[in-house]
N, C-alpha and C positions, 0 to 999 in steps of 0.2 A: 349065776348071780340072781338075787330072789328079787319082787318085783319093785319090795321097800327101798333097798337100797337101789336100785334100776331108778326109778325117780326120783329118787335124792339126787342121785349122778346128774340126769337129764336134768332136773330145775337149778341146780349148780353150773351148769354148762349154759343153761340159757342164759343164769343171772350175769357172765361176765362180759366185760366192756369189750372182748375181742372176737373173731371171729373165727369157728371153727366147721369143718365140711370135711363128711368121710366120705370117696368115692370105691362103690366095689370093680373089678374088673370089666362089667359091663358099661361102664362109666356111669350107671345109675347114682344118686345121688342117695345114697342109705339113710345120712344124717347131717342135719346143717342146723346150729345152733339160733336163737331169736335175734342176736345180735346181725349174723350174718344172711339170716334172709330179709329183713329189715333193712339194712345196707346196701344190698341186691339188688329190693324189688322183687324179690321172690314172694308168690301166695302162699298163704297160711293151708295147706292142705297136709289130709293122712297118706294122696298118693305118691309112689315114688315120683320123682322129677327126674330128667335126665340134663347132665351138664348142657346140653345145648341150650336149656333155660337160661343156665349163667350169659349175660348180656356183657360185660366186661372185657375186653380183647386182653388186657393184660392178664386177669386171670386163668381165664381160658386158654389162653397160652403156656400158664405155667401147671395146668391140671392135665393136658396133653403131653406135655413135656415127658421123655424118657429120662428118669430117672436113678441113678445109684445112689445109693445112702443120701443124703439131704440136698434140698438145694434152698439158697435164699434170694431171695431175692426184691426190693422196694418198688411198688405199683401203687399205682394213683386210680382213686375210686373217689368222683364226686369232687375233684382238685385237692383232694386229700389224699397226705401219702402211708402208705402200709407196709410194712416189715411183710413181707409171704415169705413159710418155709410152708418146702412138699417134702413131706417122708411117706413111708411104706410101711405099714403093719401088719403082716402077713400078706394076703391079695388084693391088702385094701390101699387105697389113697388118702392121705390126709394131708390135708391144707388148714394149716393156721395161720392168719394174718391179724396183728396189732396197728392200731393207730402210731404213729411215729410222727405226726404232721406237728405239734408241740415241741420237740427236741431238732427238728430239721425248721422250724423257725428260731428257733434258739442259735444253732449252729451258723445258720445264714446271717444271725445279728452279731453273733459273735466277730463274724468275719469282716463283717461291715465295720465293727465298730474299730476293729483294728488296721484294717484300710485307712479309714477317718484321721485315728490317732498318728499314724506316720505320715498323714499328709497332713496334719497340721504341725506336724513338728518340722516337717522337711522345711517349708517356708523361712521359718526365722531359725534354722541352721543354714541352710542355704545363703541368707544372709550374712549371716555373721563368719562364715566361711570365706565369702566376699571381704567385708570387713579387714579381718586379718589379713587377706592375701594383699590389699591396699597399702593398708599404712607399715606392713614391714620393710617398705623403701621409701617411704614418704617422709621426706624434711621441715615439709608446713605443718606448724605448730595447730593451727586454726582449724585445717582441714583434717589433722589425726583426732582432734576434737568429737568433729562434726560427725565425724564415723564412727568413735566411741560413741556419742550418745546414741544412735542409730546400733549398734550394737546391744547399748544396756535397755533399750524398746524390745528389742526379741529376746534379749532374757527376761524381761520381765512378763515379756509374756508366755514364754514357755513355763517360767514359774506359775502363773496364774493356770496356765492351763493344767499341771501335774498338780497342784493343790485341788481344782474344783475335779479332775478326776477322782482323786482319795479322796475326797468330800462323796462321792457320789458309788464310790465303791464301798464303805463302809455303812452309808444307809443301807444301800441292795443288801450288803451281807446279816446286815443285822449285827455288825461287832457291837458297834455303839447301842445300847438298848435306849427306848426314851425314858428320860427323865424327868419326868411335869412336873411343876409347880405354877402356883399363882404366880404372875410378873406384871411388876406396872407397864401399862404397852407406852405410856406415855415418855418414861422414862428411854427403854428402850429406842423408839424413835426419835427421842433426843442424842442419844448416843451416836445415833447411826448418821446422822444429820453431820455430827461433830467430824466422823470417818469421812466424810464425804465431801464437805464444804471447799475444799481445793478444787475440786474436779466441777465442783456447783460455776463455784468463782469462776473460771477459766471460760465458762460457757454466758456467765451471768444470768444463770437460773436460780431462781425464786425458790426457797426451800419452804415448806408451811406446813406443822406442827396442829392440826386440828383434831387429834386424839385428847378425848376429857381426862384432864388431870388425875382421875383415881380409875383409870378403866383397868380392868386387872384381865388378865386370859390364862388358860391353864394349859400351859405350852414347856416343852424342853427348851429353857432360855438360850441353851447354848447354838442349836441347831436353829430356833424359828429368829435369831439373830442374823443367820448366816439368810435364809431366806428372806428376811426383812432388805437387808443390805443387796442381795441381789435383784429386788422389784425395783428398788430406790435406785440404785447405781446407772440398771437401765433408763430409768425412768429422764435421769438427765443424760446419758450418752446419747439417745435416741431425742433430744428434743430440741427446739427450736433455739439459737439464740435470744437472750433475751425472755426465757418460759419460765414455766411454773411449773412444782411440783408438789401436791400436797396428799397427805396423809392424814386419813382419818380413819373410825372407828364406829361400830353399830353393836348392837344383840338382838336380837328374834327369841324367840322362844326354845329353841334347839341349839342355836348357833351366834359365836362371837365372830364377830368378822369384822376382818383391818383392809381398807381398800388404797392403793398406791396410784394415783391419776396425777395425767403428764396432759401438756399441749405441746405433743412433741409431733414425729410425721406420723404417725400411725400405721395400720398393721393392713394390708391389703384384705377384702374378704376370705378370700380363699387360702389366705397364707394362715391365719389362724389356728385350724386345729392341730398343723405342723409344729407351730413355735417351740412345744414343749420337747418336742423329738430331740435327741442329742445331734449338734453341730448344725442344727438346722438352723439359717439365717436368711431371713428377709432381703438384705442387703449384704451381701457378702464382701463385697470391697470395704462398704462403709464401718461393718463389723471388726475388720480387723484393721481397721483405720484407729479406730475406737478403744482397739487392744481385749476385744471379746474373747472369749475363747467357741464359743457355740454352746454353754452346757449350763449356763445359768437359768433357763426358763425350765428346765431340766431338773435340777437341782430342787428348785422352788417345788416342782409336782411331787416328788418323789417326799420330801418334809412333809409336805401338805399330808400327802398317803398315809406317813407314817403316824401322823396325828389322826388319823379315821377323817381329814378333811377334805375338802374341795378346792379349786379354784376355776373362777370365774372370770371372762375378760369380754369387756368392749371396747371395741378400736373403729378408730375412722381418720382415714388416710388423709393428713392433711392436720387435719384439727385434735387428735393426740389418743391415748388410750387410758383404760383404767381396768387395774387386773384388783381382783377382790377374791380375798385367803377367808375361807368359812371354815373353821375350828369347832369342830361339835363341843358345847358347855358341859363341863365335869358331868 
């Protein structure tokens, strides 16, 4: 091999994100890429090193290891975890290890999230499991009633939750592309007022309208409606008998932003940077009292994102919160 292409090889080896290390027979360390003596700890020298440099016990266990044809194996360097394979190149040893700590928090969320999902479904099946096994010998007219309605609360919540799921799997995927256009925000929070005004009434909370008449934002109507609706909805489930809930409007120089403030109970300090996590709730009794599913603060971030925006929130427990959507202007 001539020396040109020898250092094309060697600065291609350094340039990649993983980590590569040839050992010869003496366990000397012949070659160890930038990536992986960087990762190590290893010094920047021209002499050879010898494995007992390697600091790692996972490693090093698996560079000692007797080996036939490959072996793989996942090690944690710095709580980070690495794919190692060891193979054999004539009398030499090579070890390559990739980052994997990305797809093994992926795998972990996956599995949470599906845990989640069957434990909130079990709930109101479990219910209405009940239900049924009730009123197939029941005579009282009143009482098959009463269990009906208590039946049709767990489907409607398991509908709400299987909708704001597909709401939230189609953002992530990107089926739906965004759509922007100008939209009067005014209008729209009239709309949403209109959706909502049952659930207001029931509470006797105060709905208030204080977006100027011509504010326009450059938003996917279809989608920052759905987000709209879910700051609002919370804004009266979470609030006090007898509250308020109003909605207004700003622009900055960069940014249009609609802010949703409640005097409802508020959000503890430390529960905050959670809220947005899926199924995470505050109040977990009071939420599915409420008929929450856990995915709407959820939903809202993920919109937000998809608009290159932000959200904003201040809460205080007791005296109410205010979550504020910044939409960067066309």
């Amino acid at each position: 091999m001539n020396d040109l292409l020898k250092n094309t090889l060697v600065e291609f080896l350094d340039y990649l994100q993983e980590g590569l290390i040839v050992i010869d027979e003496n366990k000397n360390i012949q070659y160890i890429n930038k990536y992986a003596r960087k990762l190590l700890g290893l010094k920047n020298t021209e002499e050879i090193l010898s494995v007992e440099e390697i600091k790692n016990n996972y490693l090093y266990s698996l560079i000692n290891a007797d080996i036939e044809g490959e072996l793989k194996e996942e090690i944690t360097i710095d709580d980070d975890i690495f794919l190692a394979r060891v193979f054999k190149i004539n009398n030499h040893k090579v070890i390559h290890f990739q980052d994997i700590t990305p797809f093994e928090l992926y795998k972990q969320a996956k599995k949470d999230f599906v845990s989640n999902v069957s434990h909130e479904l079990k709930t109101p099946i479990t219910v209405l499991k009940g239900v049924i096994e009730t009123i197939e010998n029941e005579d009282d007219l009143q009482l098959v009633r009463t269990f009906l309605s208590k039946a049709k609360k767990r489907i409607n919540q398991m509908d709400s939750l299987i909708n704001d799921l597909l709401i939230l799997a189609k953002i992530e995927s990107k089926e739906d592309k965004i759509q922007k256009n100008y939209i009067n925000l005014y209008s729209m929070v009239q709309q949403v007022f209109e959706d909502l005004q049952h659930i207001a009434n029931e509470k006797g909370i105060k709905l208030e309208n204080q977006v100027d008449r011509d504010f326009s934002i450059f938003v996917d109507e279809k989608k920052f409606n759905i987000l709209l609706k879910n700051l609002v909805e919370n804004a009266i489930k979470y609030n006090k008998s007898g509250g308020r809930v109003k909605v207004y409007s700003s622009k900055s120089e960069k940014y249009a932003a609609i802010t949703v403030e409640d005097t409802g109970i508020g959000i503890p300090k430390e529960a905050v940077p959670l809220i947005f996590e899926r199924f995470y709730r505050v109040d977990k009794s009071r939420s599915r009292n409420e008929g929450g599913t856990g995915l709407g603060l959820s939903i809202v971030k993920h919109i937000t994102e998809a608009h290159d925006g932000k959200v904003e929130v201040q809460s205080e427990p007791g005296k109410g919160s205010k979550f504020t959507v910044k939409i960067p202007i066309r």
